[in-house]
C-alpha positions in Angstrom: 0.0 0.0 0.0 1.9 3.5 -1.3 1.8 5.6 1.9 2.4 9.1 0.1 3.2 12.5 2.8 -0.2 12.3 4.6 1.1 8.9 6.7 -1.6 7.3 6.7 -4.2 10.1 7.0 -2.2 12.0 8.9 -4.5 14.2 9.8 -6.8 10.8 12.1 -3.2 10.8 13.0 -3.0 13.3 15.6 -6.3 13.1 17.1 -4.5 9.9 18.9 -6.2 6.5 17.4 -4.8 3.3 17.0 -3.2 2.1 14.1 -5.6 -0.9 13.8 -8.6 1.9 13.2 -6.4 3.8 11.1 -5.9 1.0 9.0 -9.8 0.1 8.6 -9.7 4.1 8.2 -7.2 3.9 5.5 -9.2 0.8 3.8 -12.3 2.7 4.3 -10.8 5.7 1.6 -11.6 8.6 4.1 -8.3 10.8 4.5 -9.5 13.5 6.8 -11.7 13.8 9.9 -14.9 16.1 9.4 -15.1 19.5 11.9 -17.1 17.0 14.4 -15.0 14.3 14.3 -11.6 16.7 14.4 -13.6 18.6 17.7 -15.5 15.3 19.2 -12.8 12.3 19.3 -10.0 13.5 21.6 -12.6 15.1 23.6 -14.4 11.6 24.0 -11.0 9.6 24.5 -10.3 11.8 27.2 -13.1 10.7 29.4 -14.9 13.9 29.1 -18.6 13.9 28.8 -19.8 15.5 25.8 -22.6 17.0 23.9 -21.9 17.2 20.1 -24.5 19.6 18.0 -24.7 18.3 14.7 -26.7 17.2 11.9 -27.0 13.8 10.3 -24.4 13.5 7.9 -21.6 15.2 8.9 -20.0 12.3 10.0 -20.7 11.7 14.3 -20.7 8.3 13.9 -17.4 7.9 13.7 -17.1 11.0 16.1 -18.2 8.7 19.1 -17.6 4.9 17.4 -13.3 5.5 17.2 -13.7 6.6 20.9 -16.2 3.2 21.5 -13.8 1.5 20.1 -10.6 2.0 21.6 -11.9 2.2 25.1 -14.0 -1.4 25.5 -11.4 -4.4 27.1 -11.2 -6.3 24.1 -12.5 -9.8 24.4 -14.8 -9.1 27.3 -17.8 -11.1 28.2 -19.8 -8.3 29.2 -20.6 -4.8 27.1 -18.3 -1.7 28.0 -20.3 0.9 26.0 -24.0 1.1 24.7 -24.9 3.4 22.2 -29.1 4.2 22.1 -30.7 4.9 18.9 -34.1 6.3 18.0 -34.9 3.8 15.5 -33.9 0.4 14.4 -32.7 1.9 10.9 -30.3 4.1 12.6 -29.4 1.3 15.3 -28.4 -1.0 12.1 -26.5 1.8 9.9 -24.5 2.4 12.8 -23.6 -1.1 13.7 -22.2 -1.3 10.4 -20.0 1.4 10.5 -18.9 0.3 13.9 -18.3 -2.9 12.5 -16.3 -1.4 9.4 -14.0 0.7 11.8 -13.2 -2.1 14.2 -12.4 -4.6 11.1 -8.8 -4.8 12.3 -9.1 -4.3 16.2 -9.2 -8.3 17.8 -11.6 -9.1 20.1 -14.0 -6.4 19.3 -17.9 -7.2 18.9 -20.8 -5.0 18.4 -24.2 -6.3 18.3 -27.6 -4.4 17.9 -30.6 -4.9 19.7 -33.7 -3.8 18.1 -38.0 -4.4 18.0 -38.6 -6.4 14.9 -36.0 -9.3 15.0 -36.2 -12.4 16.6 -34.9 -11.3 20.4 -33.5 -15.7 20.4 -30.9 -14.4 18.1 -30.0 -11.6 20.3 -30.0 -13.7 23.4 -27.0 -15.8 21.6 -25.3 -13.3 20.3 -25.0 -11.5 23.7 -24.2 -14.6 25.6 -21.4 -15.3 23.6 -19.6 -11.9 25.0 -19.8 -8.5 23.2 -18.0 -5.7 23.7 -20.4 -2.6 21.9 -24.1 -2.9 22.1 -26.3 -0.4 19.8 -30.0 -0.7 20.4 -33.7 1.3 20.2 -35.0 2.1 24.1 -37.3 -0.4 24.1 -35.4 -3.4 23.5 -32.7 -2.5 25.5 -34.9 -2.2 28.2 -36.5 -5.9 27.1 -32.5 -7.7 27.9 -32.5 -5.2 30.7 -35.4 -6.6 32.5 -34.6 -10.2 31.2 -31.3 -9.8 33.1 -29.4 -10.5 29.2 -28.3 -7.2 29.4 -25.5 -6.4 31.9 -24.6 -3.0 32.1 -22.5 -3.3 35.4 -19.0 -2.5 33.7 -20.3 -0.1 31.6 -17.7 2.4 30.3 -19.6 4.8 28.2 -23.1 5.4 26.7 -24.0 7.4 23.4 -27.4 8.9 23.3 -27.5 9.2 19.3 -30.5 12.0 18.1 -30.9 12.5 21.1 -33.8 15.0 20.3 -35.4 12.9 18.1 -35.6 9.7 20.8 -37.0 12.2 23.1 -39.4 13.8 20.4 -40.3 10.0 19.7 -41.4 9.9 23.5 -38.7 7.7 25.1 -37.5 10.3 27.9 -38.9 7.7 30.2 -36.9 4.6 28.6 -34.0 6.8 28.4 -33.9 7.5 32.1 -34.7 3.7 33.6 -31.9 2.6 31.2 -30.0 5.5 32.8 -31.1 4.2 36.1 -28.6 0.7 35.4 -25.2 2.7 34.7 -24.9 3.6 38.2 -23.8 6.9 37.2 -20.1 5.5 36.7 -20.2 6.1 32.8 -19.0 8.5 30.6 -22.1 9.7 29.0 -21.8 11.1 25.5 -24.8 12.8 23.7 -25.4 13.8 20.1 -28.3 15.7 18.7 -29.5 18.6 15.4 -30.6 20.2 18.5 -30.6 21.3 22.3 -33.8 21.5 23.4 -34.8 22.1 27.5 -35.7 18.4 27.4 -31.9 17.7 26.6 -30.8 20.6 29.1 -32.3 18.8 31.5 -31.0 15.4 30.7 -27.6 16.7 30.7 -28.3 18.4 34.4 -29.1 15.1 35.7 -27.0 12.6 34.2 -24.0 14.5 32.5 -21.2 15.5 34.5 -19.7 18.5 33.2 -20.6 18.3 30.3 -18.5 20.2 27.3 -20.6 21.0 24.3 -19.5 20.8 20.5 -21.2 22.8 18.0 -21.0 22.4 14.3 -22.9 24.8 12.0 -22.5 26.3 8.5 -20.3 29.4 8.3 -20.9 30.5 5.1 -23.1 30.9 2.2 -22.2 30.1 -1.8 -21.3 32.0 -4.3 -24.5 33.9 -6.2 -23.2 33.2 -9.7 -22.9 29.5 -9.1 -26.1 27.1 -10.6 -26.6 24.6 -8.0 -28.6 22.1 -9.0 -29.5 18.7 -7.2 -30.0 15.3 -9.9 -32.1 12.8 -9.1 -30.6 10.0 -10.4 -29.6 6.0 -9.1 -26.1 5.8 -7.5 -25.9 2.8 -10.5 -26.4 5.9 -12.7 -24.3 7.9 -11.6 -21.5 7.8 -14.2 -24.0 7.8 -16.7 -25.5 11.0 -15.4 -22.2 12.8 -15.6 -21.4 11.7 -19.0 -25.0 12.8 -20.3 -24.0 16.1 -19.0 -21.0 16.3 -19.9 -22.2 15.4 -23.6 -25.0 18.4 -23.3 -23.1 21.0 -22.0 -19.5 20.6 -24.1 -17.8 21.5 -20.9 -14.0 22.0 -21.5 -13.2 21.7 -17.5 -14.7 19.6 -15.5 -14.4 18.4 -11.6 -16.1 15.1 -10.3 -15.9 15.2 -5.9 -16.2 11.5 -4.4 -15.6 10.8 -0.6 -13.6 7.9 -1.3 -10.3 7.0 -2.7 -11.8 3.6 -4.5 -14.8 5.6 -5.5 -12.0 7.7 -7.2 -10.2 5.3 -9.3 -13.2 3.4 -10.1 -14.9 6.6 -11.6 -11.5 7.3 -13.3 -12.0 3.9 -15.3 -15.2 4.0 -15.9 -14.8 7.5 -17.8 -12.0 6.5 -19.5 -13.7 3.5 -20.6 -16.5 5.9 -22.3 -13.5 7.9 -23.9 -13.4 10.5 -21.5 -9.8 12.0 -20.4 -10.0 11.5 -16.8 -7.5 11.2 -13.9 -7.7 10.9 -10.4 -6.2 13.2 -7.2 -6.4 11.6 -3.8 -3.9 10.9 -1.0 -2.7 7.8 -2.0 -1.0 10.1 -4.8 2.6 11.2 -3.8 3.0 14.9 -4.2 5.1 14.3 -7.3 1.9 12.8 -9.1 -0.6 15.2 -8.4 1.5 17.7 -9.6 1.7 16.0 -12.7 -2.1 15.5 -12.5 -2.9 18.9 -11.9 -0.5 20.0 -15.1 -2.1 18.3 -17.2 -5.7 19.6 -15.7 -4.7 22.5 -16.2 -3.1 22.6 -19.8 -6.5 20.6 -20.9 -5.1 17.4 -21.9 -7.7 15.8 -18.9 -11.0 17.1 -19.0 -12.6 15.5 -16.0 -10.7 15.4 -12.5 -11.9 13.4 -10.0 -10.8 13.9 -6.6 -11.1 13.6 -3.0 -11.9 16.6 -0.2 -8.5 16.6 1.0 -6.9 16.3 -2.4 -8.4 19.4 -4.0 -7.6 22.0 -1.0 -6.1 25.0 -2.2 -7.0 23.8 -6.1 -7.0 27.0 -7.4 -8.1 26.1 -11.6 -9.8 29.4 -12.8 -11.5 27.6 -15.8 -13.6 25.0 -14.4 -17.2 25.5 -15.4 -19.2 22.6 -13.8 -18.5 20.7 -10.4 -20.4 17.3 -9.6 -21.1 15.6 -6.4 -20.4 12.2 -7.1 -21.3 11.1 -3.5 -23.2 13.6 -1.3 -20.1 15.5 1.4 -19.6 13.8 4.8 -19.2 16.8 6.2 -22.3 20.0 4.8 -19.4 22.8 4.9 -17.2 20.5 2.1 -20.1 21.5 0.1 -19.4 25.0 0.0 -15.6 24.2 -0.2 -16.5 21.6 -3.0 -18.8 24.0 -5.3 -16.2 27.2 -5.1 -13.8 25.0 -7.5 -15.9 26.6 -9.8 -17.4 30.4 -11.2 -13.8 31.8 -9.8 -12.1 35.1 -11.0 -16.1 36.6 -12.2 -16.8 34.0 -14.0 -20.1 31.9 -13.6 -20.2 28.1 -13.1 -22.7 24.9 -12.0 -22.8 23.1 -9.5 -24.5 19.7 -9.8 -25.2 17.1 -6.6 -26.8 13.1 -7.2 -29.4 12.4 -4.8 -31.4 9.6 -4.7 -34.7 9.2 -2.1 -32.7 8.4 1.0 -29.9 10.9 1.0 -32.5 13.8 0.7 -32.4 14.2 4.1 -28.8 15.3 3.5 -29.6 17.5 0.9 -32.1 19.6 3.1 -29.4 20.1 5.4 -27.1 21.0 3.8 -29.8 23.9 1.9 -30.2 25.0 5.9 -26.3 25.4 6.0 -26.1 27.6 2.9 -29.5 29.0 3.4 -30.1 28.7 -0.7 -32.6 25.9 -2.3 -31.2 23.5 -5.1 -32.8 23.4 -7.8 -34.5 20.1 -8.7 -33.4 18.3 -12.0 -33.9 14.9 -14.0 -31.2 13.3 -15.3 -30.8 14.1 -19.3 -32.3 11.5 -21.6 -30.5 10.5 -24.6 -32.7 12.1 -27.0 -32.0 15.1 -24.9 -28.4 14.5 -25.5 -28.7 14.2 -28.9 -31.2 17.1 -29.9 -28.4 19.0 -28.3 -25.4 17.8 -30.8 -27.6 18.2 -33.4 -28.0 21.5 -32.8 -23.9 22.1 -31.6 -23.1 20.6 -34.6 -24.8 23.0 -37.5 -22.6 25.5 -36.3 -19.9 23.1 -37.0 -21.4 22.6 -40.7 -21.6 26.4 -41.1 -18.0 27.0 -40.4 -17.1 24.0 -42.9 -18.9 25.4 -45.4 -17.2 28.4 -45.4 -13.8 26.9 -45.0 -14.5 25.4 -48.8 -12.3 22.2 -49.8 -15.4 20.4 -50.5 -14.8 19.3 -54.2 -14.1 15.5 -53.7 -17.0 15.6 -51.9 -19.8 17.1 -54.4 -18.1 15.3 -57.1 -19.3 12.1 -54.8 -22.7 13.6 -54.2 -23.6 14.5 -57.7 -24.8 11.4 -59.1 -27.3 11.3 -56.7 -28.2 15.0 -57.1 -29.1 14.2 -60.9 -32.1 11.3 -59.9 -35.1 12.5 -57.7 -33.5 14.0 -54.9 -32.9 17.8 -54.2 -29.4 19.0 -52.6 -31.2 19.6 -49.2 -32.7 16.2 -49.1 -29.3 14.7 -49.5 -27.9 16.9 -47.1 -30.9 15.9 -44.1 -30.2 12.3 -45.2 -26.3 12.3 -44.2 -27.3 14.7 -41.1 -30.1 11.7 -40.3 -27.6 9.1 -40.7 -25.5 10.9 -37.6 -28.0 12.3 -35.5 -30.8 9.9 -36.4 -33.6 10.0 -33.3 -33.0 8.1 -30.1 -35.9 6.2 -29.2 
C-alpha cells in the first residue's frame, strides 16, 4: 500500500487512534476527519462527557464509534459501552459502521438490539460476549429486565438523536436505562438540537458536560447554478457523462468521498472515452502535480478527486462541479462548489441524490440557506437534440472553409435522380444524429 506525505491520514493521526482503526480508516478511503470528528474524538477519548451539536451526515458516527472503540477491554464477556438509537434503521447503519472501523481491532464485537428481530438471536449473540451494544429504548430495556443485558462494567453510553428519541417519547426509557449505569459512565450525547428536554438530561445525568457545535459558516457564491440530480447511484456515471455530452464542458471536476470511488470513476470515464484522472492521498506529491499539469493545460477534462486532495485547487477555468457522492461533512459542500465560477466567471454546480440521502440534501440547503434546484437526469434524445443543434454550427464554419470538391463530385450522381441538394444533405445529417428512441 503506497503511503504518500499524509502517513496514513495524517490528519486521524494526531487526534490519537490506534493504528488498527487507522488502518480500517485507510481501507475505508476517508483521508480526513470532518469539523465534528476533528472537535469530538480526543474530547471523547479523554473521558470527558460531551454533547456534540450536529446534523446527520456530517460524519458523528465515527465522532463517538473510534472513541467506543478503543476504550471497550477487548475480548470481554460483558458490554463496556451502549450506544441508544431512536430507530432500528439508525441502530443498524451504525452497527455497520462500527463494525467497518473495528475490522482490524481483535476481540471487538458489536451487536444491535432492536424491535422487529427475533430477540432468540440476540439472546445468543449477547451470551457469547460482546463488547459494543447499539440498540432502540425499548429493546434494551426488554434484555434489561430479562437480566441479558449487563450494564455493570459499563464504560460509556451514546445517546444518538438524542432529540429525536425524546421527540419519539422515550424520555422515560432513556432515564430507567440510565437508572442501570450507576452513574459510573461516561455519557456522551449527540443531537441537530438542544432542546430544554436535553438541558435537563444533561443536568441530571452528565457530569460536566463540554458542548461541541458544528454549524454552517458561510453561504455560496450567487453566480454558481446549483442544482440537485435525481438520479440512481448505479447511474451515476451515466448521469455525468450525459452532461457532460450536453453542455461541451471543456473543464470539469467530479468530488467523491472515497479513494476507491475515485479510481473506479477514473476507469469507468475512460472506458467511455473521456480523459480522466484521479487526485487523492494515495497520490505522492510528485503525481498530483503531474495530475494537476495536465488539468490544467487541458489534456484531462474530467478530475476526479477527493476533499483533502483538491484544498487549495485554485483552476480558474472550471465550469461545472459534480457531487459524485453527497459530502460527509455539509461545509465540504461549500468548499466543493467554489472550485468553480472563480475570477467573475459563472459556473454549476450539480449534486446526485437519490430518495434516502434527501435528508442530506435539506441540510445541507439550511447550511447555505439557498434551495437546489431540482433536476432529472438528461435522456438521450435530450443529448442528442443538443449535438444536433452544436453541430450545425460546425457545418456552417465548414462550409465556409470550402475544400469540399471531392466531396460534391461524390454527391452528384445522386443530385441528378429524384433527390434535391437539401434532401441529400438531411439524409447524411439523419444518418449521424438519427432520433434516439
Amino acid at each position: 500500500m503506497n503511503q504518500p506525505e499524509n502517513m496514513e491520514n495524517q490528519a486521524f493521526v494526531t487526534l490519537g487512534i490506534s493504528n488498527e482503526i487507522l488502518q480500517s480508516i485507510q481501507e475505508m478511503g476517508f483521508e480526513e476527519p470532518t469539523s465534528i470528528q476533528q472537535e469530538c474524538i480526543p474530547k471523547i477519548l479523554s473521558g470527558t462527557d460531551l454533547v456534540g451539536q450536529a446534523q446527520t451526515g456530517t460524519g458523528k458516527t465515527a465522532a463517538f464509534g473510534i472513541p467506543a472503540i478503543m476504550k471497550v477491554e477487548k475480548g470481554g464477556k460483558i458490554p463496556n459501552v451502549l450506544i441508544l438509537c431512536p430507530t432500528r434503521e439508525l441502530a443498524i447503519q451504525v452497527t455497520g459502521e462500527l463494525i467497518k472501523l473495528a475490522r482490524h481491532t481483535q476481540g471487538v464485537f458489536v451487536v444491535p438490539v432492536y424491535g422487529g428481530q427475533a430477540i432468540s438471536r440476540q439472546f445468543s449473540a449477547l451470551k457469547r460476549g460482546v463488547q459494543i451494544v447499539v440498540g432502540t429504548p425499548g429493546r434494551v430495556i426488554d434484555h434489561l429486565k430479562r437480566g441479558t443485558l449487563n450494564l455493570s462494567d459499563l464504560r460509556m453510553l451514546v445517546l444518538d438523536e438524542a432529540d429525536e428519541m425524546l421527540n419519539m417519547g422515550f424520555r422515560e426509557d432513556i432515564e430507567e436505562i440510565l437508572s442501570h449505569t450507576k452513574g459510573a459512565a461516561q455519557m456522551v450525547m449527540f443531537s441537530a438540537t438542544v432542546p430544554k428536554q436535553i438541558r435537563r438530561l444533561m443536568d441530571q445525568f452528565m457530569n460536566h458536560p463540554e458542548t461541541v457545535k458544528i454549524e454552517g459558516k458561510t453561504e455560496t457564491a450567487a453566480n454558481i447554478e446549483q442544482y440537485a440530480m435525481e438520479v440512481r447511484d448505479s447511474m451515476r456515471t451515466e448521469a455525468i457523462c450525459r452532461s457532460l455530452d450536453m453542455g461541451d464542458f471543456r473543464l470539469a471536476l467530479v468530488f467523491c468521498n472515497t479513494k476507491r470511488n475515485c479510481d473506479s470513476l477514473v476507469e469507468e470515464l475512460q472506458s467511455r472515452g473521456f480523459s480522466a484522472d484521479a487526485l487523492h492521498g494515495d497520490m505522492t506529491q510528485a503525481v498530483r502535480d503531474k495530475v494537476m499539469k495536465k488539468f490544467r493545460s487541458r489534456q484531462i477534462e474530467v478530475l476526479v478527486a477527493t476533499d483533502v486532495a483538491a484544498r487549495g485547487l485554485d483552476v480558474d477555468d472550471v465550469e461545472i462541479v459534480f457531487n459524485y457522492d453527497i459530502p460527509a461533512d455539509p461545509e465540504f459542500y461549500v468548499h466543493r462548489i467554489g472550485r468553480t465560477a472563480r475570477a467573475g466567471r459563472s459556473g454549476i454546480a450539480i449534486t446526485f441524490v437519490s430518495g434516502r440521502k434527501n435528508k442530506r440534501i435539506r441540510q445541507i440547503e439550511t447550511m447555505i440557506r439557498t434551495k437546489l434546484t431540482r433536476m432529472s437526469m438528461p435522456t438521450l434524445r435530450d443529448v442528442r437534440e443538443v449535438q444536433k443543434g452544436a453541430n450545425l454550427e460546425a457545418i456552417v464554419q465548414t462550409l465556409q472553409a470550402g475544400g469540399l470538391r471531392e466531396y460534391i463530385e461524390l454527391l452528384e450522381p445522386i443530385a441528378e435522380d429524384d433527390f434535391t441538394p437539401i434532401e441529400i444533405a438531411a439524409a447524411l445529417y439523419k444518418l449521424k444524429y438519427g432520433d434516439v428512441k
